[in-house]
C-alpha positions in Angstrom: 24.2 12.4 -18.0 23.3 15.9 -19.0 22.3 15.1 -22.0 19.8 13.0 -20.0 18.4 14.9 -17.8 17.9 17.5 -20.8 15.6 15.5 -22.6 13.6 14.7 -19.6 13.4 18.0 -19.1 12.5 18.7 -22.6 10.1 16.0 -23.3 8.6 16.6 -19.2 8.4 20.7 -19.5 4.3 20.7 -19.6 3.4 19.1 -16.6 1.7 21.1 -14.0 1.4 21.1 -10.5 -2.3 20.9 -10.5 -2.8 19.0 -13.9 -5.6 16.9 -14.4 -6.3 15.3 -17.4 -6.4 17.1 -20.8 -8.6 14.3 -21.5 -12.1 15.2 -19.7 -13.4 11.6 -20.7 -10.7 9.8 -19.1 -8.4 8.8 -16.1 -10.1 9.3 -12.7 -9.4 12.5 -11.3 -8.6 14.1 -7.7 -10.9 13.2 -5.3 -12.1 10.4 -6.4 -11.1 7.4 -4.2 -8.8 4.9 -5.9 -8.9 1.4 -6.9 -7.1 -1.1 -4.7 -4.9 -3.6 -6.7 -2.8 -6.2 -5.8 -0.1 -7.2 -8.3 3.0 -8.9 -8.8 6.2 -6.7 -8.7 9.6 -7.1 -10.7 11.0 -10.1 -8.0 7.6 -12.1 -8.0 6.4 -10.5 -4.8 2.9 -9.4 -4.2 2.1 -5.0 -3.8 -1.2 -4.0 -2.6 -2.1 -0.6 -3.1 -4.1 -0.4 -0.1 -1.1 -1.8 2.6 1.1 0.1 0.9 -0.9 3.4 1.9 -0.8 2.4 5.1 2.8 3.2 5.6 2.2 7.1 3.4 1.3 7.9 0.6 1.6 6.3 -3.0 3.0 8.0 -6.2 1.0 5.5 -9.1 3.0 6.2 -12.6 1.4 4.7 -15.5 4.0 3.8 -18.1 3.0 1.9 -21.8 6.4 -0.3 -21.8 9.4 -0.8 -21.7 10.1 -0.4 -25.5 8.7 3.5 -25.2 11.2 6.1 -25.2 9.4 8.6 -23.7 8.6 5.9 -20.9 12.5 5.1 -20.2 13.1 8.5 -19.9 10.1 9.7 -17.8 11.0 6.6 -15.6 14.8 7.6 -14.9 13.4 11.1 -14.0 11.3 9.4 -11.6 14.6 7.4 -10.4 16.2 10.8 -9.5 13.4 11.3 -7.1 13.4 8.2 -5.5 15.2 9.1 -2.7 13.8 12.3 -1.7 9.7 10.4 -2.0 11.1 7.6 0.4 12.1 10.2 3.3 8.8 11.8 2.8 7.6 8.5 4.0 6.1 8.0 0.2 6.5 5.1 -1.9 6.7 5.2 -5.7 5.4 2.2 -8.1 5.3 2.3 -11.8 2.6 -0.1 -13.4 2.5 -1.1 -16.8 1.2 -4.4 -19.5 4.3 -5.6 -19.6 4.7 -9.7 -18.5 6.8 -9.9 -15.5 10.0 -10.8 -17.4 9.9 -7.8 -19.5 9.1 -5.6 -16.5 12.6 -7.2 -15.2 14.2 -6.0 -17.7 12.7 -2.3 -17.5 13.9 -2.4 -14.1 17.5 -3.6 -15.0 17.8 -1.1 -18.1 17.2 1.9 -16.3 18.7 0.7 -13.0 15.2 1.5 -10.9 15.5 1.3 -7.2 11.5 1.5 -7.1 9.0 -1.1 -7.0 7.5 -1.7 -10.8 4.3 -3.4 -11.3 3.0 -5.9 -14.7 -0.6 -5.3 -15.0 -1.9 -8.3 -17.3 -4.1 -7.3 -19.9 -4.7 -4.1 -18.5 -7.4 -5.2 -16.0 -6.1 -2.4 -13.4 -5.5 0.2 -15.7 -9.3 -0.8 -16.8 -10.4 0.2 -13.0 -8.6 3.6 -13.3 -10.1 4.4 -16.6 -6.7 4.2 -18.7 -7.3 1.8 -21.5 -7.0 2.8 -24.8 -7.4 0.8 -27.9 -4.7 1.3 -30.7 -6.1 1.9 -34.3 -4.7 -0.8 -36.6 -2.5 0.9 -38.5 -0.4 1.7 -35.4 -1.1 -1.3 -33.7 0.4 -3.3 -37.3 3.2 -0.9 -36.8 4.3 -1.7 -33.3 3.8 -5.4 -33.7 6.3 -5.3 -36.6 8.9 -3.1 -35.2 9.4 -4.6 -31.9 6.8 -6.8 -31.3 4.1 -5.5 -29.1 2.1 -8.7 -28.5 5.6 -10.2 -27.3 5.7 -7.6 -24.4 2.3 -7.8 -23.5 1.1 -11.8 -23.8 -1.7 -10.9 -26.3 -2.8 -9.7 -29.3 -5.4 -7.3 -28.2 -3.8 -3.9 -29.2 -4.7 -2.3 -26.2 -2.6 0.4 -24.1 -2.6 2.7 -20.8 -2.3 6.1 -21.0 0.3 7.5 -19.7 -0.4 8.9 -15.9 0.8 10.0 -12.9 -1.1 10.1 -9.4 -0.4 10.9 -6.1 -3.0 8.8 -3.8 -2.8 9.9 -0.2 -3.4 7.4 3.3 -7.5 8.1 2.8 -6.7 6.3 -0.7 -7.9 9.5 -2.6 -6.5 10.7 -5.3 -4.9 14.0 -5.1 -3.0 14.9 -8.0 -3.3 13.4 -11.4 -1.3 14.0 -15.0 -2.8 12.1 -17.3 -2.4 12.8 -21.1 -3.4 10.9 -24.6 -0.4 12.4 -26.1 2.6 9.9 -24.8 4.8 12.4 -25.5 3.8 14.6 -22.3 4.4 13.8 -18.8 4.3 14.6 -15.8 7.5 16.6 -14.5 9.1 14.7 -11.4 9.5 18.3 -9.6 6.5 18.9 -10.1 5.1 15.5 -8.7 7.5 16.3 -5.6 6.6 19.3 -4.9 3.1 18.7 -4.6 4.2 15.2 -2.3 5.7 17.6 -0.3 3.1 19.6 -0.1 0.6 17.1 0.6 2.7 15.3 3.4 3.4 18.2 5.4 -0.1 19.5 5.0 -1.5 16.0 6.6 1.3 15.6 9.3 0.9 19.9 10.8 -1.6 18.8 13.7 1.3 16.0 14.6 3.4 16.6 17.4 7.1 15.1 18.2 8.3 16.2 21.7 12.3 16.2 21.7 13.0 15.6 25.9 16.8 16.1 26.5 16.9 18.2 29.3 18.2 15.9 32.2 16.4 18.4 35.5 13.8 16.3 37.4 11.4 19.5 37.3 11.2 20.2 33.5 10.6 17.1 32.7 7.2 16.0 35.1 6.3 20.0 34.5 7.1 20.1 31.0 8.3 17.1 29.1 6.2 14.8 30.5 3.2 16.9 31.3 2.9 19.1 28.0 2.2 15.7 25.9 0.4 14.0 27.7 -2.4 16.6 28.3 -2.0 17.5 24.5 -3.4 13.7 24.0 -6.1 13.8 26.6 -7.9 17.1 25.2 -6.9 16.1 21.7 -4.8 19.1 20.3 -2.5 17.2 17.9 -3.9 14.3 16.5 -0.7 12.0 17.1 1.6 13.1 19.6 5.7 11.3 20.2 7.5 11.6 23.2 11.2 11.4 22.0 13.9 10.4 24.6 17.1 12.3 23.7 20.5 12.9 25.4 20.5 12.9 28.9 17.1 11.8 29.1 17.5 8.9 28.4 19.8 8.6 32.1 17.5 10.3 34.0 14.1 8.1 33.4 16.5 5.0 33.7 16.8 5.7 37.1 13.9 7.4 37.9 10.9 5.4 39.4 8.3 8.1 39.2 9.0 9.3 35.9 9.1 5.6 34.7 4.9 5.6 36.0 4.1 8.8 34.4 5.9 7.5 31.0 3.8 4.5 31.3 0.8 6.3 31.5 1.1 8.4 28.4 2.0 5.2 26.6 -1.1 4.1 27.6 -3.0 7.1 27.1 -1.6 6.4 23.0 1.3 8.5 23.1 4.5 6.9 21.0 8.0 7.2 23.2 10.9 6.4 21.2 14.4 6.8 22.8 17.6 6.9 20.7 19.9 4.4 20.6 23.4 6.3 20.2 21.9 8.3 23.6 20.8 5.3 25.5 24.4 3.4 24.8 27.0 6.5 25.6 25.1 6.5 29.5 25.0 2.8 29.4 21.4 2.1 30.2 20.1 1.1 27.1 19.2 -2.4 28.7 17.0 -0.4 30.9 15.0 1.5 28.8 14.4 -1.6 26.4 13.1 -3.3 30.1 10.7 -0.8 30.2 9.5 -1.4 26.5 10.7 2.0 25.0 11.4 1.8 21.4 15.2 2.0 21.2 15.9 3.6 17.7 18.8 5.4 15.4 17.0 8.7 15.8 18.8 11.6 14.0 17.4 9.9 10.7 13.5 9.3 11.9 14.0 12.9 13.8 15.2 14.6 10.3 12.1 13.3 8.6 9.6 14.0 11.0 11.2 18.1 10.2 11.1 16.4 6.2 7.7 15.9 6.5 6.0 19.1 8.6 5.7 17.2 12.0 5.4 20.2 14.9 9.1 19.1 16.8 9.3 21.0 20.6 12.4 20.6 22.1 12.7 20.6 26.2 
């Protein structure tokens, strides 16, 4: 294993943080907006780019196949950061020629917990300016070593470059590594370090409002208040009301509270009450009555600190 994580440190050691292209001619760059796609994953199911960015933002890695070294081993670097993109509400696909079955078994070699892509005859790599055609000497190499037109369903010679992009939720491109030599790639701290960076950037001006206090008086003069006129004049541009502790008691049983809650939901604010709280005083019936959103919070309320979310406690 450390022999591993060596060579993907050996083989990764140029990328850059702000690395675009060494290529000026190709790959498009940050800031430009990026394709939408819809394509098949390893199980058969359908992944559009554009839903997908709904939910956060998207880490796009361009791989040539399965039967590249270089691309095993950049994608099990990838792998060891699975983890840490998914609590920064990211998701990571890998994208590459391969036909589906191959792709499978890309996935299976490398044990890949992320979603991977088969991009027939290029036509999305096209969009994103990738392509590359092999000279013939190369291309009569790879077809008699392993078989090339065997991974790819044609004969056309034709390859991605390798790449690496970070899209964010405006589906523009904000970091790019993209390189003719297939030797260099991008270096997964590097790519999640600058996720991290971009995800707390776009989530500062969001607030999440952690009530627990169980007095009466904080909570219409504070909890409840503070949020609710934070929404009106537009200070944060999402604000969460979480229901926490003994909270969770006191609005169970409280009438007024219950109408000024329902107001700020109306107003758009998000209340979510935790499930563990709502079940140790017994009124968890009661708070899903009221259409609160019961959840396991210490999780979600660890991510939102993950991911830069401004978290007041009362």
């Amino acid at each position: 294993m450390r022999f591993v994580k060596l060579l993907i440190l050996l083989f990764m050691a140029t990328g850059t943080l702000t690395t675009s292209a060494q290529n000026a001619g190709q790959g498009i760059r940050p800031g430009d907006k990026a394709p939408d796609f819809t394509l098949k994953d390893q199980n058969g199911k359908e992944v559009n780019l554009y839903q997908l960015l709904k939910k956060g933002p998207v880490v796009l890695n361009w791989y040539r196949g399965g039967w590249c070294p270089y691309c095993n081993l950049e994608l099990k670097g990838l792998a060891d950061k699975t983890a840490e993109i998914n609590q920064l509400g990211a998701t990571l696909v890998a994208i590459s020629p391969e036909l589906p079955d191959k792709t499978m078994t890309t996935v299976e070699k490398n044990n890949l917990s992320f979603t991977v892509v088969s991009d027939s005859d290029n036509n999305i790599a096209r969009k994103y300016d990738l392509v590359f055609k092999l000279d013939s000497e190369t291309a009569g190499r790879y077809e008699n070593s392993f078989g090339l037109s065997r991974y790819n369903g044609n004969d056309k010679g034709e390859l991605p470059v390798p790449a690496t992009y970070i899209i964010d939720q405006k589906c523009i491109v904000r970091y790019a590594f993209i390189n003719p030599d297939y030797k260099k790639r991008a270096n997964p701290d590097d790519v999640l370090m600058y996720l991290t960076q971009l995800v707390r950037t776009s989530n500062n001006n969001k607030l999440v409002l952690v009530w627990s206090s169980d007095d009466p008086m904080v909570a219409e003069c504070v909890a409840l208040m503070f949020p609710h006129v934070a929404q009106k004049k537009n200070w944060f541009s999402e604000v969460t009301l979480v229901i926490w502790g003994p909270s969770a008691e006191l609005i169970a049983n409280d009438a007024v509270l219950q109408k000024k809650n329902s107001e700020m939901k109306a107003a758009g604010i998000k209340v979510e009450a935790c499930i563990a709280c709502a079940n140790a005083y017994g009124v968890a019936d009661k708070l899903k009555s009221l259409n609160y959103d019961i959840l396991p919070m210490g999780e979600l309320l660890a991510n939102y600190l993950k991911r830069g979310y401004q978290v007041l406690t009362f």
